[in-house]
C-alpha positions as CSV (number, residue, x, y, z in Angstrom):
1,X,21.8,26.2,-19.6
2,X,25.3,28.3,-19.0
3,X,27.4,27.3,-16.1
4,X,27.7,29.5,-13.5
5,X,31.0,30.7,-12.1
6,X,31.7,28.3,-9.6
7,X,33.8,31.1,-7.0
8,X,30.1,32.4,-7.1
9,X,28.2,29.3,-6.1
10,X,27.9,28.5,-2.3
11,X,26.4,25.7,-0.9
12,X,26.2,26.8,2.4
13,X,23.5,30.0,1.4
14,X,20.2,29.9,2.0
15,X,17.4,28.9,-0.1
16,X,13.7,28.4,-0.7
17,X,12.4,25.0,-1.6
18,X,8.8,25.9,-2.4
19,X,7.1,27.6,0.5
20,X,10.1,26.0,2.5
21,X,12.8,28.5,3.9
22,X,16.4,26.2,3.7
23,X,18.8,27.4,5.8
24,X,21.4,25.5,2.7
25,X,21.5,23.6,-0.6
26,X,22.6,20.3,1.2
27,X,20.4,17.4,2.0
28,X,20.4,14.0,3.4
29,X,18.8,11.9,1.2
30,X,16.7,9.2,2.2
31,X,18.4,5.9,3.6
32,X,16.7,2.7,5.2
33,X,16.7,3.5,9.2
34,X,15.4,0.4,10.8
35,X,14.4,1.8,13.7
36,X,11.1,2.5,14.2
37,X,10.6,-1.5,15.2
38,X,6.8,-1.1,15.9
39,X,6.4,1.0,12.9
40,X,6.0,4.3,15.0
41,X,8.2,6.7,15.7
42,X,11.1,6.1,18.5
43,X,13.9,8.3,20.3
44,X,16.2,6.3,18.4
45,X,15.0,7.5,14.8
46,X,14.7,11.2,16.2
47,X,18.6,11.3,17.8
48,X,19.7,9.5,14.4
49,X,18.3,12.2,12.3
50,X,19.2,14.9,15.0
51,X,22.8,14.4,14.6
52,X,22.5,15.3,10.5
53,X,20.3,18.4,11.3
54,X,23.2,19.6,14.6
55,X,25.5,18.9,11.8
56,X,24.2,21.4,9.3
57,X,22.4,19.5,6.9
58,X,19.5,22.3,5.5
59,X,17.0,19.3,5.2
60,X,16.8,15.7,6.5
61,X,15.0,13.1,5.0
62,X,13.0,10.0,6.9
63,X,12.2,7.1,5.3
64,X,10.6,4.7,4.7
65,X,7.3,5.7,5.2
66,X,4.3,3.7,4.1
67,X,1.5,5.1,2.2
68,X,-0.1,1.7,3.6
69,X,0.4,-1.7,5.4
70,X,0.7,-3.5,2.3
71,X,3.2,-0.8,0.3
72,X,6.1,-1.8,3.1
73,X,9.3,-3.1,2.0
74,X,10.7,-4.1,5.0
75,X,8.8,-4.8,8.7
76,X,8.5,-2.2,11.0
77,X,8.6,0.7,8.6
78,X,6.3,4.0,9.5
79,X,2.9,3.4,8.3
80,X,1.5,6.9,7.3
81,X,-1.7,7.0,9.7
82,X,-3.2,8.6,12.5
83,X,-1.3,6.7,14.6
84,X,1.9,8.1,13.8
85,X,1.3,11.5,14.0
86,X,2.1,12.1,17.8
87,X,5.3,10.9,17.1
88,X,5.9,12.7,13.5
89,X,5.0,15.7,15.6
90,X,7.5,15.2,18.3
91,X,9.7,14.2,15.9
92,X,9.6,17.1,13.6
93,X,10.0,19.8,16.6
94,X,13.3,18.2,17.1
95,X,14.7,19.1,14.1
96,X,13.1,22.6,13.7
97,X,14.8,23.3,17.1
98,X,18.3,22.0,15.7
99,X,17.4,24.6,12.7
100,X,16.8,22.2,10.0
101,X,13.8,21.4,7.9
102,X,12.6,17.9,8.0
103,X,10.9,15.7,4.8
104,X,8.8,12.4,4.6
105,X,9.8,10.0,2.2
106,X,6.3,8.6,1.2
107,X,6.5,5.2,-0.8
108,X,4.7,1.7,-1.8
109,X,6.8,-1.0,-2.4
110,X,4.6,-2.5,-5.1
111,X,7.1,-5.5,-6.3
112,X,9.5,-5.1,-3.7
113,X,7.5,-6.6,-1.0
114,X,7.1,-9.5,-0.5
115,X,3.9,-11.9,0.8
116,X,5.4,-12.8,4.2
117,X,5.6,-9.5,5.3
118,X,2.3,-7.9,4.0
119,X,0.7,-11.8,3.8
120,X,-1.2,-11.1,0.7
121,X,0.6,-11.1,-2.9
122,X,2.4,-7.7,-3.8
123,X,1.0,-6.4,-6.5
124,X,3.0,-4.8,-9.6
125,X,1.8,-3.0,-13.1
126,X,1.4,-6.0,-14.8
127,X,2.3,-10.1,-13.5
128,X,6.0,-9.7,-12.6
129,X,8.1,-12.6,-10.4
130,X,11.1,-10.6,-8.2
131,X,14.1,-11.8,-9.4
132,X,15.4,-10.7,-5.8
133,X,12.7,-12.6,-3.4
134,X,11.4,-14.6,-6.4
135,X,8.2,-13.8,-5.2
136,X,5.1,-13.5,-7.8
137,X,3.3,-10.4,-8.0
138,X,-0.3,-9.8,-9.5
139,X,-1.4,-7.0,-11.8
140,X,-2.8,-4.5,-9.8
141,X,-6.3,-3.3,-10.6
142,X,-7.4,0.3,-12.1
143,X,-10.0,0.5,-8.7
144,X,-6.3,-0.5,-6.8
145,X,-4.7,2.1,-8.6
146,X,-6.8,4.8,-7.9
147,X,-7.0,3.8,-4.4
148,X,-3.0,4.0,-4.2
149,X,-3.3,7.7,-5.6
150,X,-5.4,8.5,-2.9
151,X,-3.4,7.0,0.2
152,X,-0.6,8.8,-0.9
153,X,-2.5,12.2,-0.8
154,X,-3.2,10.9,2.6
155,X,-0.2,10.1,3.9
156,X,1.3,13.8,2.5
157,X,-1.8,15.2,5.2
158,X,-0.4,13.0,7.7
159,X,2.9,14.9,6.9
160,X,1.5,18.1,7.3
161,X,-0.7,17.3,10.4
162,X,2.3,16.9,12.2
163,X,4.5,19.5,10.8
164,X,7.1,18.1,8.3
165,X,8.1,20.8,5.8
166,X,7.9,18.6,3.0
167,X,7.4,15.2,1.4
168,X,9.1,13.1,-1.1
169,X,7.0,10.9,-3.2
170,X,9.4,8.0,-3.9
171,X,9.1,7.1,-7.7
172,X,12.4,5.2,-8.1
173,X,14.1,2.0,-7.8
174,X,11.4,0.3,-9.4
175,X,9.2,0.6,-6.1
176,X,5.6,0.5,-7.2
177,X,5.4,4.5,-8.9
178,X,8.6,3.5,-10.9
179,X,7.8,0.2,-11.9
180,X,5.2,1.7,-13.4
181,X,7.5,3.5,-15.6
182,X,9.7,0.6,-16.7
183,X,8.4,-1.3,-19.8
184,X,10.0,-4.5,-18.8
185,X,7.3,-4.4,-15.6
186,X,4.9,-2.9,-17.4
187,X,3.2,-4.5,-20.3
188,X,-0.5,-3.3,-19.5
189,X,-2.8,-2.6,-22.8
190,X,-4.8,0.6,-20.6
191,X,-4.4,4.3,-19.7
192,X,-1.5,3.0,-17.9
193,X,0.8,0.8,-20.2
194,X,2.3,1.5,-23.9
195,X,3.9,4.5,-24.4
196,X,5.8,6.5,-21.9
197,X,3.4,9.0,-21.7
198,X,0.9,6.5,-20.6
199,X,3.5,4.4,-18.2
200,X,4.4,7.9,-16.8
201,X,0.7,8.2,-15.7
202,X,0.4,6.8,-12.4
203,X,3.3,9.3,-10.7
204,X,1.5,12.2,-12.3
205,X,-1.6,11.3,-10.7
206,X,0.1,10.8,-7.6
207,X,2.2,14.3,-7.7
208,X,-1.3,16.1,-8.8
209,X,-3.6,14.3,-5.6
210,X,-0.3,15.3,-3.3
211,X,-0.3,18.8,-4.6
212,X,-4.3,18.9,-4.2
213,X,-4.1,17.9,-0.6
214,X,-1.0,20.1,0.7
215,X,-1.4,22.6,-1.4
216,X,1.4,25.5,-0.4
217,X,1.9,24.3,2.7
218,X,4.5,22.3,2.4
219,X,7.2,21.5,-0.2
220,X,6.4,18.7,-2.8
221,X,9.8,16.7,-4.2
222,X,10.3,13.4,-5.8
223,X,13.1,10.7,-6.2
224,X,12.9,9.9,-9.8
225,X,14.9,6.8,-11.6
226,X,16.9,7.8,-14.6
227,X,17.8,4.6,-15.3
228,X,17.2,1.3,-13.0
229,X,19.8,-1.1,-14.8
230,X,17.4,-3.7,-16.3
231,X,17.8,-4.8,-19.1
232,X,15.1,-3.7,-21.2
233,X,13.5,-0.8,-18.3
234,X,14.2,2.7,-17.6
235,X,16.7,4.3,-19.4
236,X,17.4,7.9,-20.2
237,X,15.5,8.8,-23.5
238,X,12.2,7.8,-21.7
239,X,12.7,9.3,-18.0
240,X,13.9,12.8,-19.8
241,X,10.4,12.4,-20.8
242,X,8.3,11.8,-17.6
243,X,10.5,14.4,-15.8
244,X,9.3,16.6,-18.4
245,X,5.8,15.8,-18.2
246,X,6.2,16.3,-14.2
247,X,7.6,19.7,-14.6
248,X,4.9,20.6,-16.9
249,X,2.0,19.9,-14.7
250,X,4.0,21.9,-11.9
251,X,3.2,20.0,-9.2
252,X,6.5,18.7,-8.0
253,X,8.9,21.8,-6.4
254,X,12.1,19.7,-7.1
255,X,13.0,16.3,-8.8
256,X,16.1,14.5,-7.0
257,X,17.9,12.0,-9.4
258,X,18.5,8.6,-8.7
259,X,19.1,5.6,-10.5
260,X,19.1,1.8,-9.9
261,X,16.7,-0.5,-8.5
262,X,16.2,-3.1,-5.4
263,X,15.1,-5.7,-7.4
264,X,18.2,-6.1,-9.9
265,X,21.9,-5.6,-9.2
266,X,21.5,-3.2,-6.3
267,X,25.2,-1.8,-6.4
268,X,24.3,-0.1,-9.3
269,X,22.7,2.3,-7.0
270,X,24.9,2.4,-5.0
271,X,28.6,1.5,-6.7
272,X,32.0,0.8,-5.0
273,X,32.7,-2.7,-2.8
274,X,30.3,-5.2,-3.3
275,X,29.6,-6.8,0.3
276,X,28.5,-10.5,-0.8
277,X,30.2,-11.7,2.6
278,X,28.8,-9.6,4.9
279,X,25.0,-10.4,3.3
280,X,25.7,-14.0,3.8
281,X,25.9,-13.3,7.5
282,X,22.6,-12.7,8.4
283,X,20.8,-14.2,5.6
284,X,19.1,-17.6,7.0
285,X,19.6,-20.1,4.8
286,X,19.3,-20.9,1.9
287,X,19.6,-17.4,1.3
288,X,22.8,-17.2,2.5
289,X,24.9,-20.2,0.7
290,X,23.1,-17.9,-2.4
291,X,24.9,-14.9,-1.6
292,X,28.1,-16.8,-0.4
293,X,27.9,-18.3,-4.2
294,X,26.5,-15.5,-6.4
295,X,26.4,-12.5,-4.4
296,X,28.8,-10.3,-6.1
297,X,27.3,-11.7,-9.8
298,X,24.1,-11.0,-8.3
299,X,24.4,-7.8,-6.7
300,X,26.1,-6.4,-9.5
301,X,30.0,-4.7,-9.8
302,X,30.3,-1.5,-10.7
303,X,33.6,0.7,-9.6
304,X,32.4,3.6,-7.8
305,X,33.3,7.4,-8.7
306,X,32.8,10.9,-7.9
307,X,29.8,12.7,-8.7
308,X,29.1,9.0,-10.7
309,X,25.5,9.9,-11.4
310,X,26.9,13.4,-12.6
311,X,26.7,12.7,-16.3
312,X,23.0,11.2,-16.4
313,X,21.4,13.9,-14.7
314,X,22.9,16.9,-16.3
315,X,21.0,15.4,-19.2
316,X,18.0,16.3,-17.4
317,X,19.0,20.7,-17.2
318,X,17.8,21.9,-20.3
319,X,14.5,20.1,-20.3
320,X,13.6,21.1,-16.9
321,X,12.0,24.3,-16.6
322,X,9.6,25.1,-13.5
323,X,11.2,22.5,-10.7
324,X,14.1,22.7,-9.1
325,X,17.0,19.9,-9.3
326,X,18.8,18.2,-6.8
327,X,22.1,15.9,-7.8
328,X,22.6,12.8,-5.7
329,X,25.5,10.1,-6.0
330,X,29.5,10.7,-4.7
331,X,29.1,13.7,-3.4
332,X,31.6,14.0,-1.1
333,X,33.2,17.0,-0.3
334,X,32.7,21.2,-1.1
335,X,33.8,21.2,-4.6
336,X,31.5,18.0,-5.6
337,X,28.8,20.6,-4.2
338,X,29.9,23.2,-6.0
339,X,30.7,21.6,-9.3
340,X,27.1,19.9,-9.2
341,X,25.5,23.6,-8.2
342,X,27.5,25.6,-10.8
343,X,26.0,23.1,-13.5
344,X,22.6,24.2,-12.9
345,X,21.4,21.6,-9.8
346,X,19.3,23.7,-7.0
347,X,20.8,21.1,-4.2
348,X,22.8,18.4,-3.5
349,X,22.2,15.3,-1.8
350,X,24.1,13.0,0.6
351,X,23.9,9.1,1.8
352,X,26.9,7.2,2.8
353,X,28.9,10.3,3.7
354,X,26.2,11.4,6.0
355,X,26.0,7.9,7.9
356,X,30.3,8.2,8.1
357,X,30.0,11.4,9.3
358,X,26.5,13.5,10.3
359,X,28.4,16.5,11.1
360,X,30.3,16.7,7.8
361,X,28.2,20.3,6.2
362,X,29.4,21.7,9.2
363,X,33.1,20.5,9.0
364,X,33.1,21.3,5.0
365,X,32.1,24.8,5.9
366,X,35.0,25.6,8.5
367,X,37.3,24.1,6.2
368,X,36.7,24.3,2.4
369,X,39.7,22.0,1.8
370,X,37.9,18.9,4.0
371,X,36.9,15.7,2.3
372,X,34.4,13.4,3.5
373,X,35.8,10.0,5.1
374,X,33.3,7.7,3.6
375,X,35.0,4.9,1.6
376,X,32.1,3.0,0.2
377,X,32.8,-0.2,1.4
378,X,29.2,-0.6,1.4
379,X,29.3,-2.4,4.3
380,X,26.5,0.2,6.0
381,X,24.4,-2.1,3.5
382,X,23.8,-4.9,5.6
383,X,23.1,-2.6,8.6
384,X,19.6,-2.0,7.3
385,X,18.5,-5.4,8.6
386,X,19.2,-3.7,12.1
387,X,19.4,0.0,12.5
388,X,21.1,1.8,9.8
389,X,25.0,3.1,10.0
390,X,28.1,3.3,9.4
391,X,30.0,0.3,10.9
392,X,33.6,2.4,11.2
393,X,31.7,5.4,13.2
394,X,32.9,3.9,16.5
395,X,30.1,5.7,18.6
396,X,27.3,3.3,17.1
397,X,28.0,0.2,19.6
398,X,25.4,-1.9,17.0
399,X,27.4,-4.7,15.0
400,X,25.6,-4.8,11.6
401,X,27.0,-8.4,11.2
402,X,26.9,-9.8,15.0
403,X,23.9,-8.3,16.2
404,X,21.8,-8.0,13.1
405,X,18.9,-10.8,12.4
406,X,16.8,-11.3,9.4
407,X,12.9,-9.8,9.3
408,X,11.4,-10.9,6.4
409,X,13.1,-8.3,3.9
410,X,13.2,-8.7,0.2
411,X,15.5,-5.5,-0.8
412,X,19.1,-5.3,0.1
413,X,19.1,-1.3,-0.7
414,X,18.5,2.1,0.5
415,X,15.5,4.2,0.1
């Protein structure tokens, strides 16, 4: 695909994404909130995602949301019922009145839960101990599998029930969809293991049963690993494949790019400062002399850069034909935007600089020449065992390392 002329590219005009109407390119990506304690929705969650939609993001992203009780990652995540509609519903008016759209991350943990918080063994593609939790996980059974397609073609009708505009089936960081893919994690000898076309079953059965439910009524959009950082998993050569074989069935509207895992070396989702200390905090023990030991060794180093997942997913433009493409990683100010959007991506998404500053779209589009103030210290991290943010925006009054306390969770990384 030719570049485009870049003094022709704006971020800031609007767009469709599938039936959707997007006010802009920009969205913020899904991050681990933490606060919907009682796994419904609070005032909390709706004014933290309010302030990205007052400040100009075109779409915001909630997650984690739970295709079921035992696909959770963490305790008190949204469980994709009819229990939580009245609050989706609530919650989704509030954006639509700040003139943004609003998208369900829907996901099952799959090896990165853990048995205390669901209390019954996760399950995974094929027997698989977390090299995170060290928990075991059993092979999960073809009856199980089908039965995971189907909650998440209920959970997207719980989406539209209560008015979100679109969904986002989560199929990276080796969460149960994109362990599935990896053939470290999956060595199964069925429909469902060997070659990639048979690993990359399971999400297309999951994309088809979403798209059967919703229909046009809402947008359809996936998070999609390019490669998770494993030794012996996902890597490029295979996930050009299943993004291919996604885009052939047409059921997604847009594939957002992502790569690492929350089961191995987090930071190389993530990249930057490594915040070893800060874990060691408000781990209990022995968790904590662990991380106080091994943290950075386990959590992996990798020097962060702009646009650093640039050069992976432009791999993905010329086999991509029918869904649109949306760049994540170090995106940080207009001409990041610009330079991802001229390559060919559709949109852009933000993380970090979103949680530093929710108002930054709007700032970026009164001045052109702005920069983003997120440093990656990473520290926002270790919030997640509290209530998501970013511990220099001095409005939050939560201290991530003070006031946070442990709940049970196995994964140290965003959605």
């Amino acid at each position: 695909m030719a570049l485009t002329d870049q003094s022709t590219v704006d971020p800031f005009a609007p767009t469709t994404l599938g039936p959707v109407r997007l006010r802009n390119r920009v969205v913020k990506a899904a991050t681990s909130e933490g606060r919907s304690p009682d796994g419904l929705v609070t005032e909390d969650l709706i004014d933290f995602h309010r302030r990205f939609a007052k400040g100009g993001v075109g779409m915001t992203t909630v997650a984690y949301c739970c295709v079921s009780p035992d696909g959770a990652s963490a305790p008190g995540q949204i469980v994709m019922d009819d229990r939580a509609v009245p609050g989706l519903r609530r919650f989704a008016d509030a954006i639509h009145q700040e003139g943004a759209a609003i998208s369900a991350q829907l996901g099952h943990a799959g090896v990165v839960a853990n048995k205390r918080l669901i209390g019954k063994t996760p399950m995974a593609p094929s027997r698989f101990i977390n090299p995170a939790s060290f928990d075991y996980c059993r092979e999960i059974r073809q009856d199980e599998i089908r039965r995971v397609i189907d909650q998440f073609g209920e959970a997207a009708q719980v989406a539209v029930t209560a008015g979100f505009d679109a969904v986002e089936l989560h199929f990276g960081h080796l969460y149960l969809p994109s362990s599935f893919l990896s053939p470290l994690i999956n060595r199964r000898k069925d429909a469902y293991g060997g070659t990639i076309e048979n690993r990359s079953r399971f999400v297309r059965e999951i994309a088809q049963r979403v798209r059967e439910v919703v229909g046009d009524r809402i947008a359809v959009t996936a998070k999609l690993n390019m490669v998770d950082g494993m030794r012996g998993g996902i890597w490029l050569a295979e996930s050009l494949r299943t993004a291919q074989l996604l885009d052939t069935d047409r059921n997604l509207d847009a594939i957002e790019l992502t790569e690492g895992s929350s089961v191995y070396k987090p930071m190389y989702l993530f990249r930057g400062d490594v915040p070893a200390d800060d874990f060691a905090k408000v781990l209990p023990q022995p968790q904590s002399i662990g991380v106080r030991m091994f943290g950075k060794a386990a959590m992996g180093n990798f020097p962060y850069h702009d646009l650093y997942m640039l050069d992976d997913a432009r791999q993905f433009i010329p086999v991509i034909n029918n869904t649109k493409l949306i760049l994540l990683g170090g995106i940080n100010s207009r001409d990041h935007m610009v330079t991802g959007l001229s390559e060919g991506f559709d949109f852009v998404a933000l993380g970090r600089a979103l949680l530093r500053q929710p108002d930054l779209v709007n700032r970026l589009m009164d001045d052109p020449t702005a920069r983003g103030l997120c440093n990656h210290n990473n520290k926002c991290m270790v919030t997640v065992f509290g209530s998501t943010h970013c511990v220099l925006d001095p409005s939050q009054a939560y201290d991530a390392v003070d006031g946070a306390s442990y709940r049970g969770r196995s994964e140290i990384s965003s959605s």
